[in-house]
Structures are given as structure tokens and as C-alpha cells.
N, C-alpha and C positions, 0 to 999 in steps of 0.2 A: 703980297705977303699975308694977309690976313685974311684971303680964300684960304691957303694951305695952311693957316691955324685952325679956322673952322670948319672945313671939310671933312678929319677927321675926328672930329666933336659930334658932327650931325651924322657920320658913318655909326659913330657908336651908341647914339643914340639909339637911332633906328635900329640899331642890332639886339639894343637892351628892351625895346619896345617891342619886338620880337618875342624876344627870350620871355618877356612878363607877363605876355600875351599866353604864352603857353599854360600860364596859370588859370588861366578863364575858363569856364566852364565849355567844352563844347556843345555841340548838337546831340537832340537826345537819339541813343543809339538803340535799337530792341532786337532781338534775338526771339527766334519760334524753338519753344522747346518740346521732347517727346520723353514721357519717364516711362517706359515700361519695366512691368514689377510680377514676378509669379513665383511660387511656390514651386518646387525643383521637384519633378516626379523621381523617383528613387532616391532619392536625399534623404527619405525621412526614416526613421525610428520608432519603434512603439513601445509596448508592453506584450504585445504579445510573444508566442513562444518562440517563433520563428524570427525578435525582433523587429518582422517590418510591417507585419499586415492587418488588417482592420483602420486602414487611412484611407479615406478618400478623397479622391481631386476631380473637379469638374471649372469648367470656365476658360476659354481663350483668356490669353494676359491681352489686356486693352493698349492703344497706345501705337505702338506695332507689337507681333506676334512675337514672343519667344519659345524655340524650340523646346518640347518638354515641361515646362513652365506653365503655370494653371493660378486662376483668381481665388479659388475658392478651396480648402481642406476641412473633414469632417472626420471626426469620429467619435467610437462611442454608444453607448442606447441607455435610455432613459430609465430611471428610476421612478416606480418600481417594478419589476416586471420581466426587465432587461428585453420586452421584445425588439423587433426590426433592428438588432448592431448594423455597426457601420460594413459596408462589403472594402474591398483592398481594390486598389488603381483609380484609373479613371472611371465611373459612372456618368451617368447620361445627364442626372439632375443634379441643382444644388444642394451639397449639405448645410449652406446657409440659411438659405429661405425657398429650398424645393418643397415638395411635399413630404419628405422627411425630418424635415427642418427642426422640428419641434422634439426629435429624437434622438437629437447627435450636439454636440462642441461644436463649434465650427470658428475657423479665420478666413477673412476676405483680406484680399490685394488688391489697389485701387491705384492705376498710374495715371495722372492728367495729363494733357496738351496745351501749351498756352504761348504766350506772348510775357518776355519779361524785358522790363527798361532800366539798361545799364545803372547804377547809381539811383534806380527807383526802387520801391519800396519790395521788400521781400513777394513770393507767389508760392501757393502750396501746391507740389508736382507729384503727390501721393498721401494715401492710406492706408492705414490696418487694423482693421475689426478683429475683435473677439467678441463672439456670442457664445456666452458663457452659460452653459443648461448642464441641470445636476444629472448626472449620467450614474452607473451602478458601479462597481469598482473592480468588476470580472468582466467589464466588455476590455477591449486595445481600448490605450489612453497613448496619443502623441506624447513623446518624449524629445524628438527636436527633428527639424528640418533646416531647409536651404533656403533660402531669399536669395534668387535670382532679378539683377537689378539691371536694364541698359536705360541712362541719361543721354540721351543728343542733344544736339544743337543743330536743326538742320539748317539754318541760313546763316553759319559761320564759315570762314574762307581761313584756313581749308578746316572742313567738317570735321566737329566734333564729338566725340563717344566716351562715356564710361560705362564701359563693362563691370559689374564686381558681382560676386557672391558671399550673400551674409547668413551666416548659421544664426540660427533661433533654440535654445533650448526652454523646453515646458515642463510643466510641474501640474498636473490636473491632484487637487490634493482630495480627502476623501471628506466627504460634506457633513463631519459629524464632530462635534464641539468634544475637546479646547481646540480652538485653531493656533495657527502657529502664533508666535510673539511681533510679525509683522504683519497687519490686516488691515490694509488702509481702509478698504472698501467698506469691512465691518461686516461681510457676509459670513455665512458656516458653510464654507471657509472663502476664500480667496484664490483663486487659481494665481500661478505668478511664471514670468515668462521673462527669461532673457535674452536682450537683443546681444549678441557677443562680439557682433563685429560692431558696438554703438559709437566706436571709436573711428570707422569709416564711414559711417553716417555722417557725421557731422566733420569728420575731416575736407578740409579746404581743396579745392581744384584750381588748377589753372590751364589757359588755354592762351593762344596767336590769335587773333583775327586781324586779316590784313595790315599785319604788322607790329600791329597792339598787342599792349599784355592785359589779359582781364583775368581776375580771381572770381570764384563762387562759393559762398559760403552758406551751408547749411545750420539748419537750426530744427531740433525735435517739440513738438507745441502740440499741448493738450486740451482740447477743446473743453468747454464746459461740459456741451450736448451733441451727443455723438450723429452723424448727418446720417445716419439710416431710418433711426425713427424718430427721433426731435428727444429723446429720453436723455436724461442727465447722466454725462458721461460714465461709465464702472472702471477705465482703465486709471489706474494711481502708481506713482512713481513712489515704492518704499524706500524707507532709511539705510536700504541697505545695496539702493543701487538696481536691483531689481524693479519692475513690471507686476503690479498685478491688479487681477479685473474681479468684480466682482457677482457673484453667481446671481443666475436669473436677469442680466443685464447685458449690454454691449458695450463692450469698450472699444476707445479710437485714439490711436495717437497718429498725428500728421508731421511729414516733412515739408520744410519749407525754403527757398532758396532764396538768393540774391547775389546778384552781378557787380563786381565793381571796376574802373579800367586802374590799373598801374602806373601810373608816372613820376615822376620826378618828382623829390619831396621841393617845395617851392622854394626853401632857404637854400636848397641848391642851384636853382634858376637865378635866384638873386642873386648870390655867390660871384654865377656865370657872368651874369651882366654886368656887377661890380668892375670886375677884371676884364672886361673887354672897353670900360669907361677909362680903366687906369691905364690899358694899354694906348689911347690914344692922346692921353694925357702926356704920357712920354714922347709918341712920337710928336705931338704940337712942341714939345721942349728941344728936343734935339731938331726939329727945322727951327725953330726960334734961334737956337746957338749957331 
């Protein structure tokens, strides 16, 4: 009689020890990731009269390739003088830091490669520069383009993707005092740029991996000093929501991600266990009777 008391005592035991186990931390899990990011050739906008031209793109997007998609956008010519403007399409060199470099606006696109550990600490999977140089105000001035974006996961089962494209609108203001009433930077003036999709930047993803749920969550993080030349950042977040960088400097703002897995809140697993203890509590009652 007192085997079939116990037997379903140490059943439920071992079920609840189970179930509680579930709560322990697993093994660490890590994922290879690929962010490629570039500037959408025909996306953009200018000033000029035709709307689109005196924009230039030069650069494979790193990472893997994206069709049409480029690192680097320029335009613009330098004050005073207005010689060498920026030409329309793809050119050969950078307007960042080609030998035009010193002539033109210019934004870089930057996707990284990396390794990131489920539940470990965030990893930045992208950049975006502005080199900010006082240009004349009769060359094309960008007025907004496309952020062409593909996130992977290549060693997730089954393989993961975000495709998205995010519009960027820009405001090249003209370099001559009062500036506007938001200037973080403190230059004459501040150029100022909105991310307009910044609401799918930072929006949350989720993905399967054999089996599992895991979330990713993004975060937008402002360097002090921007990684092109070690100079103190120019990009500043104004009161008004907007982006802006300040003239004669580079600005960088970075993404940054983190993984985490989905499971069962643990007061639930308790819950489970509770009730698989009470359930054999009855049955030890009704063979007792």
C-alpha cells in the first residue's frame, strides 16, 4: 500500500523538477549576423529643377551586395566659388573622402558582420555619417532619399531576413546667421535630417529557431566621437525630434541590436508544477479510500 502512496508523490515530483528546470538558464546560444544598408539609386530628391539630379552615389553596400543600393551619397560644391558641383548617378569616386571630398555634403552607409549571444549584451550592426561642408546654395542640395536595409541571420534554422526600406528627409539650411531656434550643434547653421521610418528602426522582430521564439530588439546610440576620424561627434538629437549635425564636422549615429529567447513567464511553470503536485495528491487520496 505505501509503494502506490508514494509512487505518485515521486512521479510528481520529478515532473515539477522538470517543469522548474525549465527556468534555468540554458546554454549560451549565438547567431552570425549580416546587416547590409545602402542608399536606394533613384530614391532620391534634390533641389534641382528637374527634382532629382546633382546627387551622387558611389560605393558597393558591404555586407552582402544590394541591388541598386550604394555606401556613399554626395552633393553639392563648396563655398566660395561654387566650382567642381556634384555630377547625378553613380560616379567612379567617393563623395566622402574621394578626391572631391572636400567639395561636396556627403552620407556614408556602414553594415557590419558579427556574431551576437542570445541574452548577451547588445552589438552595433550599422552606421551613418554625415560630413557636413558649407556648400553655396545654387549647387542641388539632397532633399530626401531611401535606406535600403537587409538584416540576416545566417545560421538560424530556418533562415532569417528583414528586408525594409526607410525614407530619410534633409534640410541643407543656408550657412548664414540667425539660425534656426533648434541648433544643437551651435554651428551657422546646423543641417538637420529625419529618420521617418525611426519608428521601424527601433521596432522589435521576432523570429523560430528550431523551434524557439527569440525577439531582437533595437536601440539608436550616439557616439561621443565619431569612428572616421576620432573628432567629437556633430550629429545631435533636437527637442524636436529631429537630427541635426553640425557644419564642418561628421556626424554618426549607430544601430545597435540584441537577442533574447521567449519563454514562459516562470510563475507559469510554477503554477504548472503546483497542479501536477495536487493532482497526485488526489490520486494518493482516492487509492488510500
Amino acid at each position: 500500500m505505501r509503494s502506490k502512496v508514494v509512487r505518485p508523490l515521486l512521479v510528481a515530483a520529478g515532473v515539477f523538477a522538470m517543469v522548474a528546470g525549465a527556468i534555468l538558464p540554458a546554454a549560451a546560444l549565438d547567431f552570425t549576423y549580416q546587416q547590409s544598408t545602402g542608399f536606394l539609386l533613384g530614391s532620391q530628391t534634390s533641389t534641382a529643377a528637374d527634382g532629382t539630379s546633382g546627387i551622387e552615389f558611389n560605393g558597393a553596400t558591404v555586407a552582402q551586395p544590394i541591388a541598386n543600393a550604394y555606401m556613399d551619397i554626395g552633393w553639392g560644391a563648396r563655398f566660395p566659388g561654387g566650382a567642381n558641383p556634384a555630377g547625378s548617378g553613380v560616379v567612379a569616386t567617393s563623395p566622402f573622402d574621394g578626391p572631391n571630398e572636400g567639395d561636396r555634403s556627403a552620407m556614408r552607409l556602414v553594415g557590419l558582420t558579427g556574431t551576437i549571444t542570445v541574452g548577451g549584451p547588445a552589438v552595433q550592426i550599422s552606421s551613418i555619417y554625415h560630413k557636413n561642408t558649407t556648400i553655396i546654395d545654387t549647387a542641388p542640395r539632397l532633399t530626401s532619399v531611401t535606406i535600403r536595409s537587409l538584416l540576416e541571420l545566417t545560421d538560424s534554422i530556418p533562415p532569417f531576413a528583414d528586408p525594409d526600406d526607410i525614407p530619410i528627409a534633409f534640410t541643407e539650411t543656408q550657412n548664414v546667421e540667425p539660425c534656426g531656434p533648434i541648433n544643437p550643434a551651435g554651428t551657422v547653421c546646423d543641417d538637420r535630417f529625419a529618420i521617418l521610418g525611426a519608428g521601424d528602426i527601433t521596432e522589435s522582430l521576432f523570429f523560430t529557431h528550431n523551434g524557439d521564439n527569440f525577439r531582437i530588439d533595437f536601440t539608436i546610440v550616439r557616439p561621443d566621437f565619431n569612428t572616421i576620424d576620432g573628432e567629437p561627434n556633430q550629429a545631435f538629437l533636437g527637442a524636436d525630434g529631429f537630427f541635426y549635425s553640425g557644419e564642418g564636422g561628421i556626424g554618426e549615429l549607430q544601430v545597435w541590436m540584441s537577442i533574447v529567447q521567449l519563454v514562459p513567464a516562470p510563475s507559469s511553470l510554477l503554477l504548472l508544477g503546483l497542479g501536477l503536485v495536487g493532482s497526485a495528491i488526489a490520486a494518493r487520496r482516492r487509492i488510500g479510500a
